[in-house]
N, C-alpha and C positions, 0 to 999 in steps of 0.2 A: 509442374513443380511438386516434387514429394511434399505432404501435405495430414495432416491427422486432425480429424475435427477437437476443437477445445471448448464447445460450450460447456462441459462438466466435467473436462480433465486437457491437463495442457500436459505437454511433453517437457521434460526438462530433464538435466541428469541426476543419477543418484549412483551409489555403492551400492558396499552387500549390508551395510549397518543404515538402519533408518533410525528416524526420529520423526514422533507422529505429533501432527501439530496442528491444533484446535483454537477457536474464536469465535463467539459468537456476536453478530453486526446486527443491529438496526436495520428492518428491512426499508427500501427506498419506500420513501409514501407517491400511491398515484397521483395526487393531485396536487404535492409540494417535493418540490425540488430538494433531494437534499442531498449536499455534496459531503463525501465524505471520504478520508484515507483513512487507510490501515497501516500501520506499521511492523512488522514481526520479528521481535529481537528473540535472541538467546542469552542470556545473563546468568550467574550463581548468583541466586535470592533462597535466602534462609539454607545456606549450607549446600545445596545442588546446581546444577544446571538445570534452567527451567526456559519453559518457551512466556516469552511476554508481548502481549499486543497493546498498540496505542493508537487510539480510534477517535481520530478530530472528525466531527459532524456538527453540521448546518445546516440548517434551515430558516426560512424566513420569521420563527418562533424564536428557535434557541440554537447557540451555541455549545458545544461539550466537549468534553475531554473525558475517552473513559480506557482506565488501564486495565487490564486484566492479566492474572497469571495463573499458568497451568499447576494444576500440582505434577509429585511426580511423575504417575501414573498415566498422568494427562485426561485421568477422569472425571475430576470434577476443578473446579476452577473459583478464585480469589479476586474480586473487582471494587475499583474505586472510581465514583464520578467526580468532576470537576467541572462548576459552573465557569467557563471561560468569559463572557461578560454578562455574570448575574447583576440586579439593579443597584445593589451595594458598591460602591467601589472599592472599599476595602479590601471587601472579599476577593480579588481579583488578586491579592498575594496571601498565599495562607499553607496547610500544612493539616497537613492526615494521618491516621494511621489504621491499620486493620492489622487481621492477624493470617499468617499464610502456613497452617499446619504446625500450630503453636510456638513460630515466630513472630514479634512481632516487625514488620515491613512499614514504613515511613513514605510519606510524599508530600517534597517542596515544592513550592510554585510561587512566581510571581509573573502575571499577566498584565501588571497593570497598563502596559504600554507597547502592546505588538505591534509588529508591523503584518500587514499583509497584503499577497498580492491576485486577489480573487479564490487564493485555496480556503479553505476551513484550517491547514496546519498553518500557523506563525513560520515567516521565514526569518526574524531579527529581534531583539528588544523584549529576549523574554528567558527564564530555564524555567524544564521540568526535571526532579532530581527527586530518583528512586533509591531510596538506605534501605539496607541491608546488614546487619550485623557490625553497623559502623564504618560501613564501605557505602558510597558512592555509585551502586549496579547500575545502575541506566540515567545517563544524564542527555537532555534535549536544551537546544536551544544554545544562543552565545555568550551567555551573562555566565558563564562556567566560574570565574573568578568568587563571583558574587553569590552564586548555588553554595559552593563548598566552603565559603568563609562563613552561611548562614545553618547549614547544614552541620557542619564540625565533624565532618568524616572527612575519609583519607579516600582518593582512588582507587577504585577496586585494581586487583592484580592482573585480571584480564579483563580486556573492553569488552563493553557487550558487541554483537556484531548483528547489522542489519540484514536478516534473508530477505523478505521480500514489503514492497510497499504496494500499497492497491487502494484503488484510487474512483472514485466516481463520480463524474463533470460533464457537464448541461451545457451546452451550448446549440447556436444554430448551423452552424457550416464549419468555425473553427475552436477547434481543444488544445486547450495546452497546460500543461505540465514539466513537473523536474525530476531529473537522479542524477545521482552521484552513480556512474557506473566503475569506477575507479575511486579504491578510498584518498589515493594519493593525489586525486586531481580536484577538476572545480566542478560545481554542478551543471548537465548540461542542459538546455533548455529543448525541449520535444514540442513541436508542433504538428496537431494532424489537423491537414483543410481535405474540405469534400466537396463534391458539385454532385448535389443526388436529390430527388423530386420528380414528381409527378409532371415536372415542365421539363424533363431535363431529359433529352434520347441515347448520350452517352455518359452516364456517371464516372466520376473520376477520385482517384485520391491522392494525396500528397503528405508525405513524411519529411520532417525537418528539422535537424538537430543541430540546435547554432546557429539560425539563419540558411542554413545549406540544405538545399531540398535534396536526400537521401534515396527516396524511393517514390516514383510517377507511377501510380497504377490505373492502366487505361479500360476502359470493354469493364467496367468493377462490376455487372450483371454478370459479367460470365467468372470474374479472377476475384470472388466476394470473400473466400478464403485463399489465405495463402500463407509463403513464409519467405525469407530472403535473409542475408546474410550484408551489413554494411558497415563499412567502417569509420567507426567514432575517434579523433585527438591518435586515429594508426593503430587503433585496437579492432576487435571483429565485432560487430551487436549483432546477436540473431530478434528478427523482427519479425513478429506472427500475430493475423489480423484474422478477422472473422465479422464482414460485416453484412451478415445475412438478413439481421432482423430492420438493419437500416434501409433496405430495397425489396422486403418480401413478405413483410410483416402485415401479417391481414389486421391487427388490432389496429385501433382509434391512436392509440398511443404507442410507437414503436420501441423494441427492445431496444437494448443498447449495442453500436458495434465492439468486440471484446482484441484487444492489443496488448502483446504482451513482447519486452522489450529482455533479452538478456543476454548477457556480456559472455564472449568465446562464440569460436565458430562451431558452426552445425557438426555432429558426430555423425558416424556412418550408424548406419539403421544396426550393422551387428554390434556394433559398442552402444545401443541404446536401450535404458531401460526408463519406463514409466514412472515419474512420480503423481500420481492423482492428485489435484487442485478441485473438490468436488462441492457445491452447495446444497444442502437440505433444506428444505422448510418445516419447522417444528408448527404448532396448532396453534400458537400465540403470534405464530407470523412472523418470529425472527429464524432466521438464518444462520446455520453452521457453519463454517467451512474449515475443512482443513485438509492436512498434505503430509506428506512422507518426504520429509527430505535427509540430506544427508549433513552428517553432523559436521564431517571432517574436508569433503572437498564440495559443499553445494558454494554456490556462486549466486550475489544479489540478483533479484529478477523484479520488473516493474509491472504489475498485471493491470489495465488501464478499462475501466467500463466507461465508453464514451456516451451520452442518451442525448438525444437528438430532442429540440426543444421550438416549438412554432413562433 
């Protein structure tokens, strides 16, 4: 099966116009567990189109919540933290502001009562609400009612739109996670199981979206990359795995298998062009990443770092 390695670039499509798009993440700590997503919206904040990230991390420490926004240029960059349950409880509803190239940029929040279900993001019982110029750019969460009647801004004109979420989760044999691959529909629930170990003579894996195992992959020492095409609610998902560091990994502590889930079916290799998904490590030990995507017909993609945990 046609196949292009993605430890530091995944294929996806793009046009002839990019948009170059940056965030800088918390690197994972060796010796703690931290789960964490990424979110990557497009929104007008302060007057433009801008790329904005929204990064729930966990660890057995602390909780957070940190927004960041590109400037124009995409060169340098605008961030706010948010203690998600710092020891106050007060503080778990509150309100910010900074300034983003001499606007001032606003953020709601009320946490006081999330729900969650093993991620570090809330899935219930909570907004996050990004103003802008007295618009409403980025709103999270389902208390929407309750965001804009405290905020006293009006809906922006255009939604922001979600490109890609990313995602890193610990377990021992089974990961799971969510996406919306259609805005129009409900969230679907992703399950990856594995049978792989030092006791095991045939490694296996299993994809399953909704209950419905999708894709059985057998001989996973020989098939540890790959890609396949299945259909999600009679739509197409392209599904592309790489679980090399899961079966091959001489360190003590194994890399993470890398899954990446996105909606439409596979393009022929001559309608195909590269957008690079690429990680740096800067000397402080965080992590860059960013991508070229397209403004006007990219399509959400879910890029998933599974870490195998003893």
């Amino acid at each position: 099966m046609a196949f292009r390695a993605f430890r530091s670039q995944s294929v996806l499509s793009q046009g002839s116009h990019n948009l170059s798009e940056k965030t800088t993440e918390e690197p994972v700590p060796s010796k703690v567990a931290q789960s964490t997503v990424t979110c990557f919206y497009q929104t007008t904040v302060a007057g433009f189109w801008r790329n904005v990230s929204i990064l729930w991390s966990k660890n057995l420490m602390n909780h957070s919540l940190h927004i960041t926004i590109d400037s124009v240029e995409g060169e340098s960059q605008f961030s706010c933290k948010i203690d998600v349950k710092p020891w106050n409880f007060w503080s778990r509803k509150g309100y910010k502001t900074f300034e983003v190239e001499g606007s001032q940029v606003e953020v709601y929040w009320d946490l006081r009562g999330p729900k969650f279900t093993g991620s570090p993001e809330p899935v219930s019982d909570y907004y996050v609400a990004l103003v802008s110029d007295e618009e409403v750019v980025l709103l999270l969460g389902d208390y929407k009612k309750k965001a804009y009647k405290r905020t006293k801004s009006r809906p922006a004109l255009v939604d922001a739109r979600l490109l890609v979420k990313k995602e890193n989760v610990f377990a021992k044999k089974s990961f799971t996670t969510k996406a919306k691959f259609d805005e129009m529909r409900k969230e679907n629930e992703i399950v990856i199981d594995s049978l792989t170990g030092s006791n095991t003579n045939d490694p296996e894996m299993w994809i399953s979206i909704d209950g419905i195992v999708l894709l059985h992959v057998k001989n996973l020492q020989w098939k540890f990359r790959g890609n396949q095409t299945v259909m999600v609610d009679k739509q197409p998902v392209q599904v592309l795995w790489d679980v090399h560091d899961w079966l091959f990994s001489g360190n003590s502590v194994s890399g993470p298998g890398l899954f990446i889930f996105k909606p439409g079916p596979a393009e022929a290799e001559s309608e195909k062009e590269d957008v690079a998904v690429e990680g740096s490590e800067s000397d402080d030990g965080s992590v860059t990443y960013s991508s070229s995507l397209n403004s006007t017909t990219f399509e959400f993609c879910l890029v998933l770092y599974a870490y195998k945990i003893e």
